[in-house]
ROFI-666977 format. One record per residue: x, y negated, z of N, C-alpha, C in turn; residue number from 1. Coordinates in steps of 0.02 Angstrom, whole numbers, plus 50000, padded with zeros to 5 digits. Each point is the difference from the previous one (the first is absolute). Layout:
# residues N
REC / X / Y / Z / X / Y / Z / X / Y / Z / NUM
...
END
This chain:
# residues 246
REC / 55221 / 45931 / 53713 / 50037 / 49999 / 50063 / 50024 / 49930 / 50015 / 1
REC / 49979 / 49971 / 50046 / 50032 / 49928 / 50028 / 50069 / 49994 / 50009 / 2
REC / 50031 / 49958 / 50007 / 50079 / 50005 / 49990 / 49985 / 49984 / 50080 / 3
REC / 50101 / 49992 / 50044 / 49983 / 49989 / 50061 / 50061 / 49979 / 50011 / 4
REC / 49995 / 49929 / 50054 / 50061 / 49986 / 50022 / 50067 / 50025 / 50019 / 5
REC / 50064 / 50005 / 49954 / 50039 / 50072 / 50006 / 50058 / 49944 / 50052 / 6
REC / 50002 / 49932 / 50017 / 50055 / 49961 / 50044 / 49964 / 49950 / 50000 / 7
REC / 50004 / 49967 / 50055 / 50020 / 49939 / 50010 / 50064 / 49936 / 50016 / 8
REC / 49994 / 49945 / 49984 / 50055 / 49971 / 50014 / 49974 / 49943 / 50033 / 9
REC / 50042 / 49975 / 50053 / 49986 / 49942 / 50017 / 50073 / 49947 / 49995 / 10
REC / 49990 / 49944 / 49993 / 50070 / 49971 / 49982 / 50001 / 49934 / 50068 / 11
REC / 50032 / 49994 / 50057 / 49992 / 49954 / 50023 / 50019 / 49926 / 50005 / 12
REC / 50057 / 50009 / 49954 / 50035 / 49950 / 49998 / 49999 / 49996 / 49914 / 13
REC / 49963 / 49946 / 49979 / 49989 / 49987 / 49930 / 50062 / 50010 / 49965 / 14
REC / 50004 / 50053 / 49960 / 50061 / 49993 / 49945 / 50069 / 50054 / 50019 / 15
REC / 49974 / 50034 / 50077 / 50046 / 50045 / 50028 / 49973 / 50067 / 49988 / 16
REC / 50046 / 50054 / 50016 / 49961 / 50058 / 49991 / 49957 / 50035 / 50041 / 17
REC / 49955 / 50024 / 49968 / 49929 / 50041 / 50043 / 50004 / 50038 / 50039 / 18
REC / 49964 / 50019 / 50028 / 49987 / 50054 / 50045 / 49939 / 50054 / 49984 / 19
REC / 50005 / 50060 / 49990 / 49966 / 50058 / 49978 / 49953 / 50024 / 50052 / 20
REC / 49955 / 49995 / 50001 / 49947 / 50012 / 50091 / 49946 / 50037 / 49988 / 21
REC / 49984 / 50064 / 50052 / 49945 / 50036 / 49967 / 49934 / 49963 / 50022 / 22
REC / 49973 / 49945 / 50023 / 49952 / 49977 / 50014 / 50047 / 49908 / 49999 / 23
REC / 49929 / 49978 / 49992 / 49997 / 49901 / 50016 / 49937 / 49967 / 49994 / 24
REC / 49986 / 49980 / 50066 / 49961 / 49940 / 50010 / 49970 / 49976 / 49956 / 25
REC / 49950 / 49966 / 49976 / 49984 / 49964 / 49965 / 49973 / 49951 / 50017 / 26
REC / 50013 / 49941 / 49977 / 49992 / 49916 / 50019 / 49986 / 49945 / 49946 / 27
REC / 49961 / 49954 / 50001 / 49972 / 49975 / 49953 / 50066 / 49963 / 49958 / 28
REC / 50063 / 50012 / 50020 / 50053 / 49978 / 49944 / 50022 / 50050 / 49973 / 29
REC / 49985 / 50069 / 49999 / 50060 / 50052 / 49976 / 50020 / 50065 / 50084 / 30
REC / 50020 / 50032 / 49978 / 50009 / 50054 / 50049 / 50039 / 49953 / 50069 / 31
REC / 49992 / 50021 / 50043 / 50040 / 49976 / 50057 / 50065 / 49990 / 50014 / 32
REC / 50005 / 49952 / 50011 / 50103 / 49986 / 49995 / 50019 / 49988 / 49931 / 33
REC / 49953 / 49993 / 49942 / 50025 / 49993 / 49933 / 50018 / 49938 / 49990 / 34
REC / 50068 / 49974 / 49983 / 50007 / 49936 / 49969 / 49992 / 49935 / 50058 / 35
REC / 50021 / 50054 / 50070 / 49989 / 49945 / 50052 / 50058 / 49932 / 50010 / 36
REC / 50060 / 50039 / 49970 / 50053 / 49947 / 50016 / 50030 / 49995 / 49925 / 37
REC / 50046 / 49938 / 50002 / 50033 / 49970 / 49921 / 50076 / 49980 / 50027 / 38
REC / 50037 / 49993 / 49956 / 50050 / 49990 / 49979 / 50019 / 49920 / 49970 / 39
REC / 49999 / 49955 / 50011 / 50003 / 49930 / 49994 / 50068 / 49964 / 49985 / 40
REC / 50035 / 49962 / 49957 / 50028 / 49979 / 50002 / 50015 / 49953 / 50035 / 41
REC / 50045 / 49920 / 49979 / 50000 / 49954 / 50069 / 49950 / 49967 / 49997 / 42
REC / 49962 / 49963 / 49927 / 49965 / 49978 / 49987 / 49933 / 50029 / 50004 / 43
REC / 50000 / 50067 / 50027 / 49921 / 50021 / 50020 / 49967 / 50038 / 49925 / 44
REC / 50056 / 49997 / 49951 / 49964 / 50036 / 49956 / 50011 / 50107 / 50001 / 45
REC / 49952 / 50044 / 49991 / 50003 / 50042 / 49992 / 50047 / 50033 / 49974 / 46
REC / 50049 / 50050 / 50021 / 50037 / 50051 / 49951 / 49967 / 50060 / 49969 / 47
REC / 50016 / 50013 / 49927 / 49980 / 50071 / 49995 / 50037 / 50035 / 49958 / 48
REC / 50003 / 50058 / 49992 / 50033 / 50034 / 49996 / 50036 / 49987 / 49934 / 49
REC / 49957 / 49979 / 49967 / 50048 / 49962 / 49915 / 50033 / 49964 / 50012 / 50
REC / 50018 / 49960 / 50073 / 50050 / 49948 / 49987 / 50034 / 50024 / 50052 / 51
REC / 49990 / 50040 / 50046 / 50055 / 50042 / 50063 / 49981 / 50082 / 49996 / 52
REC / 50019 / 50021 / 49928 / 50007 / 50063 / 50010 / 50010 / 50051 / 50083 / 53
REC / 50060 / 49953 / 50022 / 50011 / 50032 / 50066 / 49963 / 50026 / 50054 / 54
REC / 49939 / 49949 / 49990 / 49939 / 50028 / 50037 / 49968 / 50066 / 50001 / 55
REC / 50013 / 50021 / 49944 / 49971 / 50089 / 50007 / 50045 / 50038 / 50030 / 56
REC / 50047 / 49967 / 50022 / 50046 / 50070 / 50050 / 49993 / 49978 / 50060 / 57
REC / 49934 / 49949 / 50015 / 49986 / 49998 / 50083 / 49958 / 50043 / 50015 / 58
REC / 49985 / 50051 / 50053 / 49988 / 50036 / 50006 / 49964 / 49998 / 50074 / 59
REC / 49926 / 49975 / 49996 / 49977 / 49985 / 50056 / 49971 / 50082 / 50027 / 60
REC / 49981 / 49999 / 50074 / 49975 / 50063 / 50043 / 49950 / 49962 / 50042 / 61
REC / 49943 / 50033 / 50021 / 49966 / 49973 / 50049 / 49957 / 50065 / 50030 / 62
REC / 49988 / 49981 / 50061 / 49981 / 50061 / 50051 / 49974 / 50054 / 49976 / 63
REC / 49990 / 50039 / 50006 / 49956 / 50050 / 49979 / 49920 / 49984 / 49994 / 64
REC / 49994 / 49993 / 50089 / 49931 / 49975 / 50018 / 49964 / 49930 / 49951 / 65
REC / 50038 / 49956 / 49960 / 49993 / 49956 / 49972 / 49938 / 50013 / 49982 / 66
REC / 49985 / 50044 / 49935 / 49963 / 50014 / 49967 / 49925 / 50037 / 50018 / 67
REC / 49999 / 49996 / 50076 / 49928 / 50015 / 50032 / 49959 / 49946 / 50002 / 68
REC / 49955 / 50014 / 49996 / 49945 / 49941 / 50005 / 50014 / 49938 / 50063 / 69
REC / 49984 / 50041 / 50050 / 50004 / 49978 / 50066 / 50037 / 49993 / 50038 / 70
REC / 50075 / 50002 / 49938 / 50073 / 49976 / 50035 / 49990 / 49937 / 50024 / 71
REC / 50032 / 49957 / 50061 / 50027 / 49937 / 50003 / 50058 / 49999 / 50019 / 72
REC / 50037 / 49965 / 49968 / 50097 / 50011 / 50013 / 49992 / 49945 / 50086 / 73
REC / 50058 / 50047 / 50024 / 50039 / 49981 / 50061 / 50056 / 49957 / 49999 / 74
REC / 50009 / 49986 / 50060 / 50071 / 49950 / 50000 / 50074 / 50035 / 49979 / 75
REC / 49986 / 50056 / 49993 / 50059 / 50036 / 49983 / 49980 / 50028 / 49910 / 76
REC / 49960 / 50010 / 49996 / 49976 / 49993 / 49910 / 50040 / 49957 / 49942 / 77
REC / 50024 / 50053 / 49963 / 50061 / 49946 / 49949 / 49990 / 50013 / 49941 / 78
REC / 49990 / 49957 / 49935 / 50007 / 50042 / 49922 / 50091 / 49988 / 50012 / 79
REC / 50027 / 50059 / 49992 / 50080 / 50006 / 49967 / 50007 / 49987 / 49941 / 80
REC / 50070 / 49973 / 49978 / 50029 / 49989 / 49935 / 50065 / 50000 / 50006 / 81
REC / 50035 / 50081 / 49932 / 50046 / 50010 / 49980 / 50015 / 49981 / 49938 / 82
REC / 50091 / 49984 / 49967 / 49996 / 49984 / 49981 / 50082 / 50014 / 49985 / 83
REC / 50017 / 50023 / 49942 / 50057 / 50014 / 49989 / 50081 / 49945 / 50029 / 84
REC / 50006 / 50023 / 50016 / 50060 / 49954 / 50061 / 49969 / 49961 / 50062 / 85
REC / 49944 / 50001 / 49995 / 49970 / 49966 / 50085 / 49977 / 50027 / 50042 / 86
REC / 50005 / 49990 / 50056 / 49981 / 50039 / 50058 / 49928 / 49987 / 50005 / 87
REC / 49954 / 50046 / 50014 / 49949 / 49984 / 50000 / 49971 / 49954 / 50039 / 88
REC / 49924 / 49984 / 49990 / 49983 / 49937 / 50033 / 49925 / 50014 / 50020 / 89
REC / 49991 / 49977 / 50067 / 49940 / 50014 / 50026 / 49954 / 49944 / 49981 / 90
REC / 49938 / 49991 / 49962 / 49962 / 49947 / 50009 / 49958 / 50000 / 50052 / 91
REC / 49969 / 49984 / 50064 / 49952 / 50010 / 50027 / 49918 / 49998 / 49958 / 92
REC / 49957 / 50043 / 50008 / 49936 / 50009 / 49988 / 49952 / 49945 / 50033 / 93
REC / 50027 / 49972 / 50067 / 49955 / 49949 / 50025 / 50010 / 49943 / 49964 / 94
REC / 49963 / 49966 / 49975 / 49999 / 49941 / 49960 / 50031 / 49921 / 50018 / 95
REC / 50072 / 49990 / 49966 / 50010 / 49964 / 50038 / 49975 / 49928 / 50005 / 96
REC / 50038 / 49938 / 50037 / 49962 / 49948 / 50010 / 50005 / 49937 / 49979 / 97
REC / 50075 / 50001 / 49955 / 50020 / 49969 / 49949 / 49938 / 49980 / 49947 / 98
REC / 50006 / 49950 / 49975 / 49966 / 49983 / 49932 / 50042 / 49970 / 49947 / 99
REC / 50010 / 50029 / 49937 / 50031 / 49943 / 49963 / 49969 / 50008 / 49942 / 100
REC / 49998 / 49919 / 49964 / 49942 / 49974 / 49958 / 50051 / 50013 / 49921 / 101
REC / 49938 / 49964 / 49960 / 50052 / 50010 / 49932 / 50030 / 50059 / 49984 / 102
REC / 49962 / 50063 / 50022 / 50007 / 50044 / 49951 / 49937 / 50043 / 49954 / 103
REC / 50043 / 50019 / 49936 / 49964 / 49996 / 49928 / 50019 / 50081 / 49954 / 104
REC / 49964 / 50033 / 49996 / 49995 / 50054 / 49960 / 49949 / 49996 / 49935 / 105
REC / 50036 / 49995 / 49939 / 49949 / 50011 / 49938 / 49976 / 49920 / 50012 / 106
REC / 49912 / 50011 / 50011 / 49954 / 49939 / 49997 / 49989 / 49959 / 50059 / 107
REC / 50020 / 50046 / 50048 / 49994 / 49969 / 50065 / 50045 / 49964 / 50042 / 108
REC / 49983 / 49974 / 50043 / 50068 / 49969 / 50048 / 49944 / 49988 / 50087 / 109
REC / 50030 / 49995 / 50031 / 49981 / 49978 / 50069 / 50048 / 50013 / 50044 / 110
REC / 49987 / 50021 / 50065 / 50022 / 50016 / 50072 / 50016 / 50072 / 49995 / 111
REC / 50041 / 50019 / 50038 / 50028 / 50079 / 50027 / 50027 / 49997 / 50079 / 112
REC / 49989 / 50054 / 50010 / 50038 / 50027 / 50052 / 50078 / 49991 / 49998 / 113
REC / 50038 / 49975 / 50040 / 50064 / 50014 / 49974 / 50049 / 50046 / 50042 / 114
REC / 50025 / 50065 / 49996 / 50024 / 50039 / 50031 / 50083 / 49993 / 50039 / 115
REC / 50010 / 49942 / 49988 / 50046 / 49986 / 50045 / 50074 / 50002 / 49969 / 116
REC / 50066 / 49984 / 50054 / 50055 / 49965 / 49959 / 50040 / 50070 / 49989 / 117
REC / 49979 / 50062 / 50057 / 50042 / 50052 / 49986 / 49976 / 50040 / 49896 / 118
REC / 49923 / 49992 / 50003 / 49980 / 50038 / 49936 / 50038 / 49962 / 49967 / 119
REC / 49981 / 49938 / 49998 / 50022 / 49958 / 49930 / 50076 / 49992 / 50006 / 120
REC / 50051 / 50020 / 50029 / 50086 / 50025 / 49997 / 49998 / 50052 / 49969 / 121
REC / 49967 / 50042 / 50026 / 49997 / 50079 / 49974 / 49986 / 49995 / 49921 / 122
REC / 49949 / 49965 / 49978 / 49978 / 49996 / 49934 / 50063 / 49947 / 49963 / 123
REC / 50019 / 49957 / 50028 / 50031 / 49956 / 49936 / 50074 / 50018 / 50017 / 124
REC / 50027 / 50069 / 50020 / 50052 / 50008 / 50018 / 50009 / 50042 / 49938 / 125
REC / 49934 / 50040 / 49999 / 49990 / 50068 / 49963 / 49990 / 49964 / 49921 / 126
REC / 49980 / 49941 / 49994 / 49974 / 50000 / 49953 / 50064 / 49928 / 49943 / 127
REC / 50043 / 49966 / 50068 / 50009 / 49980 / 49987 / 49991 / 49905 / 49982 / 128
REC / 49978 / 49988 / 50027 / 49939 / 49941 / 50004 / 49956 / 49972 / 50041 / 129
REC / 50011 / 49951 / 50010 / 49935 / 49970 / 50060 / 49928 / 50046 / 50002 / 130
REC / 49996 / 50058 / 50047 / 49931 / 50034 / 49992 / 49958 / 49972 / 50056 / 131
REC / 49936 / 50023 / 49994 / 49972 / 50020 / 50059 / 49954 / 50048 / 50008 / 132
REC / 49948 / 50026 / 50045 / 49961 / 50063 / 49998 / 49926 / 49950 / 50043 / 133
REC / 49947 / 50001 / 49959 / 49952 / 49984 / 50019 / 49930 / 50032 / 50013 / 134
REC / 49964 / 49997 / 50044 / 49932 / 50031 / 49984 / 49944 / 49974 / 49997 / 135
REC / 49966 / 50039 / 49958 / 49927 / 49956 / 49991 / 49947 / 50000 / 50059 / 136
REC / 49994 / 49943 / 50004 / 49962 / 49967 / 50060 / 49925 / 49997 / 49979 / 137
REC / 49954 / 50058 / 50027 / 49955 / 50003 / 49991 / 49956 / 49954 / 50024 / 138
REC / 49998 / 49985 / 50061 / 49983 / 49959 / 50056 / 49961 / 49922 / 49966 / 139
REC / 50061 / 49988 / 49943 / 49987 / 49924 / 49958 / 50004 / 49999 / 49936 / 140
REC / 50016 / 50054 / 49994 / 50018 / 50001 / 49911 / 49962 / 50054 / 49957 / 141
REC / 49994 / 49971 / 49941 / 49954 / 50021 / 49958 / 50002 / 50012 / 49948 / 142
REC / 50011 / 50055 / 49962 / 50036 / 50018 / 49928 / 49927 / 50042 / 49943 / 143
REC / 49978 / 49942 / 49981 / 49945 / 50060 / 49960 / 49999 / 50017 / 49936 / 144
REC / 49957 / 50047 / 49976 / 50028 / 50043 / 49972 / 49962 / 49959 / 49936 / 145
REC / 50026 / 50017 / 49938 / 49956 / 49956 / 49941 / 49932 / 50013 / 49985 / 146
REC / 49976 / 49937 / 50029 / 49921 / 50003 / 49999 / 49978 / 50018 / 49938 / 147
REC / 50017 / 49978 / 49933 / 49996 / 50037 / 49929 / 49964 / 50091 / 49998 / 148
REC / 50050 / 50020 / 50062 / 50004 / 50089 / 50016 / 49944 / 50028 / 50055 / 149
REC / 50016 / 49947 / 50054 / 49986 / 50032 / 50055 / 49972 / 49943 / 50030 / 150
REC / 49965 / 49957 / 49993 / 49966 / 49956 / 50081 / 50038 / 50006 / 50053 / 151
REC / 49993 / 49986 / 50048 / 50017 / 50010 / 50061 / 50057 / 50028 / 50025 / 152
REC / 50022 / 50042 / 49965 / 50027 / 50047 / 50028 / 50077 / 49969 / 50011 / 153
REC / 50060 / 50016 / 50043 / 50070 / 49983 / 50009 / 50075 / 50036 / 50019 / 154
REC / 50037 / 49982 / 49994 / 50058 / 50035 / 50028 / 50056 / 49965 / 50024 / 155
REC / 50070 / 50037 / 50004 / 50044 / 49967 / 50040 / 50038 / 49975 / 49930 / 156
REC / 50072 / 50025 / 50029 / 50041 / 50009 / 49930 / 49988 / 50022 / 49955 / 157
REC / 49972 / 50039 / 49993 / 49973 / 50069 / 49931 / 50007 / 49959 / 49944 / 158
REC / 50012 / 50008 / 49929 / 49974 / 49978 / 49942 / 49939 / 49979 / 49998 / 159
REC / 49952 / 49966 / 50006 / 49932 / 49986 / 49987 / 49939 / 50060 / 50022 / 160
REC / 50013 / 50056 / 50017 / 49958 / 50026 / 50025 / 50006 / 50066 / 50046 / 161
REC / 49978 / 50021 / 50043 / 50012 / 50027 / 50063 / 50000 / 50084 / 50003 / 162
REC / 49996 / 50013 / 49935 / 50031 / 50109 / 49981 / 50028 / 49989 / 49920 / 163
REC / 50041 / 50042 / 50003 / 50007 / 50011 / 49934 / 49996 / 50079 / 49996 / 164
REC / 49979 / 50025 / 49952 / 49964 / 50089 / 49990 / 50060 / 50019 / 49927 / 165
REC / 50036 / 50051 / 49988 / 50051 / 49996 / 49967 / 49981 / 50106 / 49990 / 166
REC / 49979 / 49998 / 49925 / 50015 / 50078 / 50003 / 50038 / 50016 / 49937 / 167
REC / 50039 / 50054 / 50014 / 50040 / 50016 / 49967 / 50037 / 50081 / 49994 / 168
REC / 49999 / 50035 / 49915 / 49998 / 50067 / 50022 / 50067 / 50010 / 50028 / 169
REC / 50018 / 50063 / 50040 / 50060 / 49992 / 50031 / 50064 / 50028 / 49953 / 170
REC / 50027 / 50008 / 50017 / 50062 / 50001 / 49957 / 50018 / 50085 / 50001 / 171
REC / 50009 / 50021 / 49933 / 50008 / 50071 / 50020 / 50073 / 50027 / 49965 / 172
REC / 50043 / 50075 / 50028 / 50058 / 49994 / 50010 / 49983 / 50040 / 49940 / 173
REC / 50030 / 49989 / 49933 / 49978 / 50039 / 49933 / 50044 / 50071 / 50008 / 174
REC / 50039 / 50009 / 50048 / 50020 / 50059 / 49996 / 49973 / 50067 / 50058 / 175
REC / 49983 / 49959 / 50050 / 49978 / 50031 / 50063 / 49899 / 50002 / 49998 / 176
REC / 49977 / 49939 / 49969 / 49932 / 50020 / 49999 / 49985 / 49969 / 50041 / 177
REC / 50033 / 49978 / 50062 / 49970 / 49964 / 50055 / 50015 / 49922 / 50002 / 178
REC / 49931 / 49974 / 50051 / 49992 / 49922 / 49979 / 50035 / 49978 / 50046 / 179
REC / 50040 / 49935 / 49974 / 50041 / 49956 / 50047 / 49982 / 49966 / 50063 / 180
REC / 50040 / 49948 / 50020 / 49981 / 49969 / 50029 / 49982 / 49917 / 49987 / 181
REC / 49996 / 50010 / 49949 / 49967 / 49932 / 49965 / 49938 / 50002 / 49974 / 182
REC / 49958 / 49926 / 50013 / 50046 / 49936 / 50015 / 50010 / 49997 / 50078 / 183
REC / 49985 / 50037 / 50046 / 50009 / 49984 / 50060 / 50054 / 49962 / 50023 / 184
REC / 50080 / 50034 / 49977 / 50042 / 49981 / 50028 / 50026 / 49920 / 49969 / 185
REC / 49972 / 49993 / 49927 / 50022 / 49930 / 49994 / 49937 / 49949 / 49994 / 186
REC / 49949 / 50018 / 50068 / 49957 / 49970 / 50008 / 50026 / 49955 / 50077 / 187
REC / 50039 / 50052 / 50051 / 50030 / 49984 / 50047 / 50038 / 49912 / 49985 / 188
REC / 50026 / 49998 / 49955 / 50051 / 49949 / 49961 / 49937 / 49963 / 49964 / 189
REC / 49973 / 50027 / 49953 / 49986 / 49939 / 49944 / 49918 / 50012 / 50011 / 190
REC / 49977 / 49965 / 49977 / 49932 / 49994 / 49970 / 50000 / 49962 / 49936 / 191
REC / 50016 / 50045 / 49947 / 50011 / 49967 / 49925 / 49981 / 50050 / 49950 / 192
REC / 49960 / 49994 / 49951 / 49974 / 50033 / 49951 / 50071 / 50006 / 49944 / 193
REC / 50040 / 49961 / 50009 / 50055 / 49989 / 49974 / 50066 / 50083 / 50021 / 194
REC / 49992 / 50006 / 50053 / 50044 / 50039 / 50047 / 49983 / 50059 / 49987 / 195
REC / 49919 / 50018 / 49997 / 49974 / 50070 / 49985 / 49964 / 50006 / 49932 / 196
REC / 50013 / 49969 / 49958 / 49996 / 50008 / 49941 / 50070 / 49958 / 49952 / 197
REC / 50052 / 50016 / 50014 / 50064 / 49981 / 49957 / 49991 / 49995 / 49945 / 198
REC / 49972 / 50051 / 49941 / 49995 / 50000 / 49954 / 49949 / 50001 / 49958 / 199
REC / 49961 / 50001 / 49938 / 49931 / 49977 / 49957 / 49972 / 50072 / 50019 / 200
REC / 50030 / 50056 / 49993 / 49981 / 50068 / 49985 / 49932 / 50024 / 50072 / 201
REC / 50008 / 49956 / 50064 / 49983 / 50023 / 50046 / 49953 / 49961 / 50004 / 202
REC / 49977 / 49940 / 49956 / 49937 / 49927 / 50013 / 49950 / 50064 / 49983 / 203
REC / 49942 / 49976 / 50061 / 49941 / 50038 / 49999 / 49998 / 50062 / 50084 / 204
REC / 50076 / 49995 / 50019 / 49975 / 50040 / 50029 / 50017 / 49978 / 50087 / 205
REC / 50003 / 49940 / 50017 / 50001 / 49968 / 50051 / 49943 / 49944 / 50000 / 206
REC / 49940 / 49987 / 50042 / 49962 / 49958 / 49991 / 49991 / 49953 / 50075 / 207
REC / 49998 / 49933 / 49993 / 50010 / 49968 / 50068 / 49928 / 49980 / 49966 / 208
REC / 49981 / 49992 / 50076 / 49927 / 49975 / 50015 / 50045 / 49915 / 50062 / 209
REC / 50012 / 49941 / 49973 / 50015 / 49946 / 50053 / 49958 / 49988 / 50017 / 210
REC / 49935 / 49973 / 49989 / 49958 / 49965 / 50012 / 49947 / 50031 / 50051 / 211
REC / 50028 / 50026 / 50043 / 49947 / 50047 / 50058 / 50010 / 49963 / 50067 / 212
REC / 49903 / 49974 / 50039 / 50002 / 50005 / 50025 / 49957 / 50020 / 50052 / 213
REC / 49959 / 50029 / 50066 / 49984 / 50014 / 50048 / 49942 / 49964 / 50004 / 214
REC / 49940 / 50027 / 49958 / 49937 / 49979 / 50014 / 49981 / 49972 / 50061 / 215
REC / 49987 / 50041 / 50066 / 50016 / 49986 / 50064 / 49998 / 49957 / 50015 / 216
REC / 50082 / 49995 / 49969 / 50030 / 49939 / 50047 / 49974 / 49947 / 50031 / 217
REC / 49945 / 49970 / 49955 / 49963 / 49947 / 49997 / 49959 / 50002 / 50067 / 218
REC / 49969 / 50052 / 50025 / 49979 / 50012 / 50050 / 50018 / 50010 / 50058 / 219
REC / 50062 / 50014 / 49989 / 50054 / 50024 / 50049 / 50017 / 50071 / 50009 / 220
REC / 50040 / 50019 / 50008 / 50064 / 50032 / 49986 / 50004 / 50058 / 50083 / 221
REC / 49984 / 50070 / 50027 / 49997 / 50021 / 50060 / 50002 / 50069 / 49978 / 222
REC / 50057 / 50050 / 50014 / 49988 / 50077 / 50036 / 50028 / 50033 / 49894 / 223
REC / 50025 / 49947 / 49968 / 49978 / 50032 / 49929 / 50096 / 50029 / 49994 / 224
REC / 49991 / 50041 / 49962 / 50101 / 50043 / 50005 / 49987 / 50038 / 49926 / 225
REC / 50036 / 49976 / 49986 / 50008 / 50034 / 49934 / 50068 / 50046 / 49989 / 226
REC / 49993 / 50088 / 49985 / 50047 / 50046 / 50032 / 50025 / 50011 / 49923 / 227
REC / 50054 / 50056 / 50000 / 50043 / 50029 / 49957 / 49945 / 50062 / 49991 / 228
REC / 49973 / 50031 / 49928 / 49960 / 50053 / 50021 / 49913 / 49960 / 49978 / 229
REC / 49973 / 49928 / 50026 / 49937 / 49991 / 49984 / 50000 / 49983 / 49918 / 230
REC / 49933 / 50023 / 49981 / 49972 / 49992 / 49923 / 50016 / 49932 / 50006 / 231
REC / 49983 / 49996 / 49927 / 50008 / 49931 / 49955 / 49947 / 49992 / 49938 / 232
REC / 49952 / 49973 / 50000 / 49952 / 50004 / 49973 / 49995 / 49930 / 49945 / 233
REC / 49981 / 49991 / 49959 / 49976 / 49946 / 49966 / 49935 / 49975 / 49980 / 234
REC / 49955 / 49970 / 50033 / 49954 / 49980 / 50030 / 49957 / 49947 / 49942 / 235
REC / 50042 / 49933 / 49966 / 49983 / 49965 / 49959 / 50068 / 49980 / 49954 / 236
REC / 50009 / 50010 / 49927 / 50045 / 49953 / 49954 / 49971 / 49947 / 49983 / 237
REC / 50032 / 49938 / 50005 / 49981 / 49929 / 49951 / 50043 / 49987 / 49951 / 238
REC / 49975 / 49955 / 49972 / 50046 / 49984 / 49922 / 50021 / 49935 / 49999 / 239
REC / 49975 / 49942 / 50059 / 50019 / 49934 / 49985 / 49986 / 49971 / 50082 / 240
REC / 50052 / 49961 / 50008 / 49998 / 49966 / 50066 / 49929 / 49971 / 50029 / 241
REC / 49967 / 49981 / 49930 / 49935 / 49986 / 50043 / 49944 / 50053 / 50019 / 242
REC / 49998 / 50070 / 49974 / 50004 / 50044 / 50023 / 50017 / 50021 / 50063 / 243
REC / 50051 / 49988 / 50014 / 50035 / 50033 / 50068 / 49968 / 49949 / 50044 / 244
REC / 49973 / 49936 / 49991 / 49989 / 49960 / 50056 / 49922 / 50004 / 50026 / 245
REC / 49972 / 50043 / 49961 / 49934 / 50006 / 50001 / 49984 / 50039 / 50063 / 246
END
């Protein structure tokens, strides 16, 4: 029996918390809206969640319609962000027209989008610190993925590559018989092998697949949705990076 996608998450704001969606886009960086915007300090370097815990109690929302293929956001189109003591905050979806240079996540650095003086109050109010909220500027910028893995292939913010595949048995209530809601619910928050496996007793039974990405892509990317509900198949294993590049 094939196993089958039981959630998805999409995270839009690198290092904030996800969003649970029964369908998403797929795009040669990672599902749609994944890892579109960051969290920056003054100096343009990346926050994450090991060094601003606080970030997982932002709590982004975005349209419903988002997640259709053949959405295009309107002038009234907003990702929201809540956030324990702040009033929420509208980002607009239309891309804005700002540029600011010198910023750097992990290996990279270049140009971003920069979302303006109301986000970046909102963020270094919340956070405490000169913030700002940036997005990746597809238009000029170019983040690829380790040629070692993958040729060609790229993403935004993401860790180095554009899905991560995470299975794990669910959690069951030893008195009731019935299975939890994990890892779902501290998938919302974390993406850490650390978080859903706490202790030695449970190694073996959470397996991340990082290194995935979108054959496709290469060709380009049109009409493809990947739902809550489709199989999951395993197609080819390799054993060594030069392997995988073959």
């Amino acid at each position: 029996m094939a196993a089958t996608v039981s959630s998805l998450f999409i995270y839009p704001i690198k290092s904030c918390r996800g969003i649970s969606a029964p369908a998403a886009p797929l795009t040669p960086t990672g599902l749609r809206w994944d890892r579109q915007w960051l969290v920056v300090n003054s100096k343009g370097r990346a926050y994450t969640q090991r060094v601003e815990p606080k970030l997982a109690l932002v709590v982004p929302e975005l349209p419903n319609d988002a997640f259709s293929e053949d959405w295009v956001p309107s002038a009234n189109s907003y990702l929201v962000l809540t956030a324990p003591g702040m009033s929420p905050l509208k980002v607009s979806l239309s891309q804005p027209g700002q540029i600011t240079e010198g910023v750097s996540v992990w290996e990279w650095s270049g140009s971003a989008l920069d979302e303006g003086e109301e986000a970046a109050k909102w963020f270094s109010d919340y956070l405490g610190k000169p913030s700002r909220l940036v997005r990746f500027n597809d238009d000029s910028q170019t983040r690829p993925v380790d040629a070692k893995y993958a040729p060609g292939h790229k993403v935004m913010f993401s860790d180095e590559y554009p899905f991560l595949l995470i299975s794990q048995l669910p959690t069951i209530n030893q008195e009731t018989g019935i299975a939890g809601s994990e890892p779902t619910e501290t998938l919302k928050t974390f993406r850490s092998d650390k978080a859903l496996r706490p202790t030695g007793k449970q190694q073996g039974q959470t397996y991340f697949g990082q290194n995935l990405v979108l054959k496709e892509s290469l060709a380009g990317v049109k009409g493809k949705i990947i739902k809550v509900g489709d199989p999951v198949n395993v197609l080819k294993m390799v054993s060594s990076p030069a392997e995988a590049a073959v």
